[in-house]
C-alpha positions in Angstrom: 7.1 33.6 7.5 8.0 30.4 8.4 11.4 29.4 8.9 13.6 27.0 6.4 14.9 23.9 7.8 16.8 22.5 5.2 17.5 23.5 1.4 19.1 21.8 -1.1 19.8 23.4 -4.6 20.6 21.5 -7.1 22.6 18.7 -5.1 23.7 16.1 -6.8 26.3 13.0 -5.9 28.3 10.3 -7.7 29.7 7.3 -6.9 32.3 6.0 -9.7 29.8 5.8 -12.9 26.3 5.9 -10.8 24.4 9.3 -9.9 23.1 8.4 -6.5 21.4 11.7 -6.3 20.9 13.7 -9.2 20.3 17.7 -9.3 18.2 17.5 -5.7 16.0 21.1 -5.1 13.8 21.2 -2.0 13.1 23.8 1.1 11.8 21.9 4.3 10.3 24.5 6.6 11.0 23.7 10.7 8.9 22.2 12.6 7.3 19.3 10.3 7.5 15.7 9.7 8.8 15.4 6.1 8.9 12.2 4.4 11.0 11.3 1.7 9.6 8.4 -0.1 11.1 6.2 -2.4 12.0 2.4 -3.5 15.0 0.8 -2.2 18.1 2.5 -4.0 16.5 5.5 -4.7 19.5 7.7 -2.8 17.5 8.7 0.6 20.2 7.7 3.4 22.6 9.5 0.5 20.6 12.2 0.4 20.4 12.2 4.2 24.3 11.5 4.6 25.0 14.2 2.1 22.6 16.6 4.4 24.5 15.7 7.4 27.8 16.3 5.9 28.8 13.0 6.4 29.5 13.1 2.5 30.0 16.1 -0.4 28.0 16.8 -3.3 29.6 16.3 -6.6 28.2 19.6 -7.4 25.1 22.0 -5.7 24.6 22.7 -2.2 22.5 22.9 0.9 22.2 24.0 4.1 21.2 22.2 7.4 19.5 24.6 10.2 21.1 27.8 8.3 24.7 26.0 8.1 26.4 25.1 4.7 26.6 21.3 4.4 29.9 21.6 2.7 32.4 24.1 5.4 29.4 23.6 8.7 29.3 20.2 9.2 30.4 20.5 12.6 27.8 22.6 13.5 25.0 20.8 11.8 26.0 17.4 13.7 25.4 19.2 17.1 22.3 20.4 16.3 20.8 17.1 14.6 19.9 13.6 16.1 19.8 10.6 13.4 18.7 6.7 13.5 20.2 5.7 10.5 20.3 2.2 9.1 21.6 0.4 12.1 20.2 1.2 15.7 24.1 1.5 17.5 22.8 0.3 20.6 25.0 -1.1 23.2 23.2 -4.4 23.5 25.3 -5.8 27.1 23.8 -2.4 28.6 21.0 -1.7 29.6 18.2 1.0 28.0 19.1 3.7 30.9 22.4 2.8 30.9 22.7 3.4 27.1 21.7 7.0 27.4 23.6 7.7 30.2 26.8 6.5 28.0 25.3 8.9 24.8 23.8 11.7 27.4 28.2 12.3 28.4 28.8 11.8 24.5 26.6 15.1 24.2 28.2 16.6 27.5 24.9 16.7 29.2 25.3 17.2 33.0 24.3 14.5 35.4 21.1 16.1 36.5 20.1 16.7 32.8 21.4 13.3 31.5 19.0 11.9 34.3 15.7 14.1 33.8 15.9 13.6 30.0 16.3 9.7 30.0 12.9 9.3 32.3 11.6 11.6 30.1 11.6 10.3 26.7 11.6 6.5 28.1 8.3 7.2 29.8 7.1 8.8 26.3 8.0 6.1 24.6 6.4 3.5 27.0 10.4 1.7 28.0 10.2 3.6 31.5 9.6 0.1 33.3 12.0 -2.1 31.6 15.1 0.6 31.6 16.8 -1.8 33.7 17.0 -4.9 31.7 19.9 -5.3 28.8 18.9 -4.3 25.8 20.1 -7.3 24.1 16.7 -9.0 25.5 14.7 -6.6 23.6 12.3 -7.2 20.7 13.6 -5.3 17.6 10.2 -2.4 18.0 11.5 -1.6 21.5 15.5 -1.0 20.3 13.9 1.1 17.4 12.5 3.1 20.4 15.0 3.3 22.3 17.3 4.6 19.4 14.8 7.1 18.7 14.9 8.3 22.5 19.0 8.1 21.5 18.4 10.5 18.9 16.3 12.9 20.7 18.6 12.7 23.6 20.3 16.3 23.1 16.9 18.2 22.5 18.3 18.6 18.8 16.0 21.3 16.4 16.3 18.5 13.4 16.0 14.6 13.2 16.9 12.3 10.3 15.3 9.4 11.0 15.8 6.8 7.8 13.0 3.9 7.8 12.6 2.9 11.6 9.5 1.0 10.8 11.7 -1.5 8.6 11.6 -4.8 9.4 9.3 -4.2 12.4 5.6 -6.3 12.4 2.9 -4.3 11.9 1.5 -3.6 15.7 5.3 -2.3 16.4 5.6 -0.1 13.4 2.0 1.5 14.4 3.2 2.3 18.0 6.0 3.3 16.5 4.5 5.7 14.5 2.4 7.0 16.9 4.9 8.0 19.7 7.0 9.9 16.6 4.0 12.2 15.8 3.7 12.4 19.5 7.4 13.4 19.7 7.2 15.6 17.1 4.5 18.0 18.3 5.7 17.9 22.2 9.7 18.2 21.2 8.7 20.8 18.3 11.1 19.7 16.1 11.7 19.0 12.3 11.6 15.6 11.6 13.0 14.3 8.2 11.8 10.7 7.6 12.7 8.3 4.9 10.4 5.9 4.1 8.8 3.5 1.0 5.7 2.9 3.1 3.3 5.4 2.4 0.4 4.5 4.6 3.0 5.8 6.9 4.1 9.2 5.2 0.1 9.8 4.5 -0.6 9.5 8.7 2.9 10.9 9.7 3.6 13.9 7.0 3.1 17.2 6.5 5.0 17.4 3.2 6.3 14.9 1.4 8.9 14.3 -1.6 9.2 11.0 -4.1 12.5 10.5 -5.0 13.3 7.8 -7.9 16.7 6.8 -9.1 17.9 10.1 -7.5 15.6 12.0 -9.0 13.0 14.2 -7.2 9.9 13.5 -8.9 7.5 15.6 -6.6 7.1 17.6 -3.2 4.7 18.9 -1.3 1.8 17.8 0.8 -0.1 14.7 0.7 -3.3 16.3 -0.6 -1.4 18.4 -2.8 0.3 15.7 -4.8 -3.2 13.9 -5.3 -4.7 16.6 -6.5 -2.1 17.3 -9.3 -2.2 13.9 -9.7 -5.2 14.3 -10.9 -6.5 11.9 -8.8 -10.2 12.0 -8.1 -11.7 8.5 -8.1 -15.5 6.5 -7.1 -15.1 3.4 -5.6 -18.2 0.7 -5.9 -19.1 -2.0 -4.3 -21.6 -4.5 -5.7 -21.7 -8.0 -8.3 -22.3 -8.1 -11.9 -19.6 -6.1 -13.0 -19.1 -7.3 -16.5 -17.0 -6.7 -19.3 -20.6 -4.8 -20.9 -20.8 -2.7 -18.2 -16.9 -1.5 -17.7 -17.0 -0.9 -21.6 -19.9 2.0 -20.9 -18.3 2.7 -17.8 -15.0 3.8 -20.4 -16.7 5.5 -23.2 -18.3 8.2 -20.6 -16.1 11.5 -21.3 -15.5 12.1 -17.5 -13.9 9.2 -16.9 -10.2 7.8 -17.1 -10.6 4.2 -16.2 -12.6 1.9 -14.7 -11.1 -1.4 -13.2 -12.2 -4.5 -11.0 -9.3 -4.4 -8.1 -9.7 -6.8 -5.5 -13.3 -7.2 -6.1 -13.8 -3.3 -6.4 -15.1 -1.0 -9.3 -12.4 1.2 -9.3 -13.4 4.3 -11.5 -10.5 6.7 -12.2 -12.3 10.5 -13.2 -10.8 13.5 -14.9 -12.4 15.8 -12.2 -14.9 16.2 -9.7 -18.4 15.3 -11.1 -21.5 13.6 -9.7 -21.6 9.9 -9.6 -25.3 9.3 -10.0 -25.4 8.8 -13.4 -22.8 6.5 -13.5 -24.3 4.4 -10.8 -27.4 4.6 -13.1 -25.4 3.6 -16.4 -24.3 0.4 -14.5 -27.7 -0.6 -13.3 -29.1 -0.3 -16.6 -26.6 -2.8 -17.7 -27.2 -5.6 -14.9 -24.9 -4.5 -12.3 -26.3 -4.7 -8.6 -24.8 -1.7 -6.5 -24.4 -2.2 -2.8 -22.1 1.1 -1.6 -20.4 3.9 -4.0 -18.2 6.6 -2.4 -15.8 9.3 -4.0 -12.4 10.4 -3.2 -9.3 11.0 -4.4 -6.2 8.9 -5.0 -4.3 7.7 -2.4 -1.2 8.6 -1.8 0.2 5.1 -2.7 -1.5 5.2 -6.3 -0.2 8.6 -6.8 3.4 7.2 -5.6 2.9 4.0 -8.1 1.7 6.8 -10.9 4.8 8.7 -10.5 6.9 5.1 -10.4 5.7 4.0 -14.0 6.1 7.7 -15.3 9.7 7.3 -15.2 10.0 3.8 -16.3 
C-alpha cells in the first residue's frame, strides 16, 4: 500500500466575507507529480499556504508527510521545499553563491552544501554559469535556479506553485522537462499548481481542478476524461456544411459535432466505430482527408468542468 503524502479533510479557509477554499478532501500518495489546476483566484497558493502551515483552516484539517498542519508546522517546513509566487533569489549573488547562503539556512555541512549545489546545477543545465550574478539571468534560468533552491535539503515533498508563469514557451518546456527528471531521480512528491494543462497532462500523475475553492475533480488524467465522458473523432477534410453537421447531430451516438479551427470535431456518447459516420458525410458532399478517435483532452474536460459551475 502506498503511502499518503498529503490529506486534507474537509479544509476550508476564509478571508473576511470570501471562502478562499471551501470544504477541500483529497489524499496525494508520495512519490507523484500532482497538479492542482485551476484559473487564477481559484485558492491554489491558499490551499498550498494552508498545507504548509503558513495559514489555519477556518474549519477541517490535513496533514503534511504524516504531521497535522495545524500543531506540526514546524516539522512539515523542514521536510518540504516550496517556489512560491516570487523566486527569493539574491540577485547581487551569484547562482552558487545563492545556495551556499540557503545550503547554511538548512544547516547543511560544507562538504554537503558543496556536492549538492554541483549536483542539481548540473541537472538543471546552470553548472557553467554558477559564477555569474544572478541578476544577469533570463527569468527561465532564476526559475531553475529556485527550483534547485527548493530541492536543496533533499526534502520528501515540493510545492511548487506555477513556475512556468510568465516564462516563453522554449523555457517553460525545459522547464518541465528537468522537473519530471527531478522527480523520478530525487523520488519525491511533487505538488504543482498550475492553469496550463498541456503541462499537468505531460507532468502528472493525478490531478485535481479546483474552482472558486471548490474541488471539482481528482484523479488521473485518463481518469477524468473518461468520466468526462469524453470520447471524441476528429476529421479532417472540406465540404462540411450545415446539411451534413445536421445528420452528423441526429445520429443517437453522438453528442455534438462542431467545425473548430477548421476541424469536424464530433463529441460521442461512447466508444463506437466511425465508419458509418465517415460514410453519412460522404453521402452528403463532404470530402474526407484523415479521421482519428480519441478521447477528450484534458483541457476540454478542464473547460467542461469550468462551465458546469458557472
Amino acid at each position: 500500500m502506498s503511502k499518503i503524502a498529503i490529506r486534507a479533510e474537509k479544509l476550508t479557509r476564509d478571508f473576511g466575507q470570501i471562502r478562499a477554499v471551501d470544504d477541500l478532501s483529497f489524499e496525494i500518495p508520495a512519490g507523484i507529480i500532482f497538479g492542482f489546476l485551476g484559473p487564477n483566484g481559484s485558492g491554489k497558493t491558499t490551499t498550498i499556504r494552508l498545507l504548509l502551515g503558513l495559514l489555519d483552516p477556518a474549519r477541517g484539517r490535513a496533514e503534511v508527510l504524516g504531521f497535522d498542519t495545524r500543531t506540526q508546522a514546524d516539522e512539515i517546513r523542514e521536510r518540504c521545499g516550496a517556489l512560491l509566487e516570487h523566486a527569493d533569489l539574491y540577485e547581487r549573488l551569484s547562482a552558487e553563491d545563492n545556495l551556499e547562503l540557503y545550503g547554511r539556512i538548512w544547516r547543511l555541512s560544507a562538504a554537503d552544501r558543496k556536492a549538492r549545489t554541483k549536483e542539481l546545477l548540473r541537472r538543471l543545465g546552470l553548472w557553467e554559469r554558477r559564477g555569474e550574478k544572478v541578476a544577469g539571468w533570463s527569468r527561465g534560468m532564476k526559475q531553475k535556479l529556485a527550483v534547485a533552491r527548493s530541492l536543496l535539503h533533499r526534502p520528501s515533498l515540493v510545492f511548487l506553485d506555477e513556475p512556468t508563469a510568465g516564462l516563453d514557451p522554449m523555457a517553460a518546456a525545459a522547464l518541465r522537462d528537468d522537473l519530471l527528471s527531478l522527480a523520478v531521480r530525487e523520488g519525491v512528491t511533487i505538488f504543482l499548481t498550475t492553469h496550463n494543462l498541456t503541462e499537468a497532462e505531460k507532468l502528472c500523475a493525478q490531478v485535481g481542478v479546483i474552482r472558486a475553492g471548490r474541488l471539482l475533480a481528482v484523479g488521473r488524467p485518463d481518469q477524468l476524461r473518461t468520466n468526462a465522458g469524453g470520447h471524441q473523432a476528429v476529421i479532417l477534410g472540406r465540404g462540411f456544411d450545415e446539411q451534413a453537421l445536421s445528420s452528423l447531430r441526429e445520429r443517437p451516438e453522438v453528442v455534438a459535432a462542431t467545425l473548430q479551427d477548421g476541424r469536424l470535431v464530433v463529441d460521442l456518447k461512447k466508444e463506437v466505430e466511425i465508419a458509418p459516420l465517415i460514410g453519412l458525410l460522404v453521402d452528403s458532399g463532404a470530402q474526407v482527408e484523415e479521421a482519428h478517435k480519441g478521447k477528450a483532452s484534458l483541457e476540454e474536460v478542464f473547460r467542461s468542468l469550468m462551465e458546469e459551475e458557472k
